[in-house]
N, C-alpha and C positions, 0 to 999 in steps of 0.2 A: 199544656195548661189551658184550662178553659176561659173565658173573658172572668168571670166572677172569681178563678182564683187570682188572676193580674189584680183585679178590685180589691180583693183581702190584704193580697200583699202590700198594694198601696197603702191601704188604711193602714196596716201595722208598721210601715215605714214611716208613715207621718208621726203615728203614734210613738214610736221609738224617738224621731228627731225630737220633740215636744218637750218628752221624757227630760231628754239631755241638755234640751235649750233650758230646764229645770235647775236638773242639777246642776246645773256650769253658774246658771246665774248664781244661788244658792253661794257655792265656794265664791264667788262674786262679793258677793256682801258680806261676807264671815268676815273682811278685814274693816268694813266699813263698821262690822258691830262692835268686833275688836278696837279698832279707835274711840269709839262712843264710849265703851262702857267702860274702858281702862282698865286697870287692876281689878277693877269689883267682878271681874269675869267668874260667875259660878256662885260669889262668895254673895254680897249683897244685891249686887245691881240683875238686871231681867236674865232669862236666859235667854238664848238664841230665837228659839220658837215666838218668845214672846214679844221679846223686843222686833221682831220682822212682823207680829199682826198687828204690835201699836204704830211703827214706820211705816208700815207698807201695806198694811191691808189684807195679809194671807196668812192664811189659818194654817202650821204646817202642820203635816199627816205624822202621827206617829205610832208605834207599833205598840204592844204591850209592856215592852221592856224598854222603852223610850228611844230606841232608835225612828230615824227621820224615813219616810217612807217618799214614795213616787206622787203619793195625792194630796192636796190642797185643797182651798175651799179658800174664796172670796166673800171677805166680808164688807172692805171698802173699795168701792170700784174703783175710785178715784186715787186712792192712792196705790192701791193695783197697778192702773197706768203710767204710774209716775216711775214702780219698780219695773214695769216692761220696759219702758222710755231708757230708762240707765243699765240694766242688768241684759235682758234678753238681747243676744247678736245672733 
């Protein structure tokens, strides 16, 4: 291996852990939405996606068919940090 593929593999390793520090938080706060929302889960109250951009600030990525994807977008930075501070380990 050459020095620049150690460099790629880093990048893609970092990029993989990221991923997961992601998704872990994610199943993270599905119970904290799950207690919020109560019974009204699906029925009246936010969905999942939504209720986490009005809590926390991140837009979450989703696919055509509404599954939850790997990408985000920040829209409140501040309460961004507030969901790294409790969910990211």
């Amino acid at each position: 291996m050459t020095q620049g593929e150690y460099a790629d593999a880093s990048w893609a390793n970092e990029q993989k852990s990221k991923r997961w520090q992601y998704w872990n938080a994610l199943h993270a706060v599905r119970s904290e939405y799950k207690e919020a929302v109560g019974d009204n889960v699906g029925m009246t109250g936010p969905t999942l996606p939504h209720w986490v951009e009005q809590k926390y600030g991140i837009k979450m990525g989703l696919d055509g068919q509404g599954n939850y994807t790997q990408d985000y977008e920040v829209v409140n930075p501040k309460r961004f940090m507030l969901f790294q501070i409790k969910y990211f380990k």
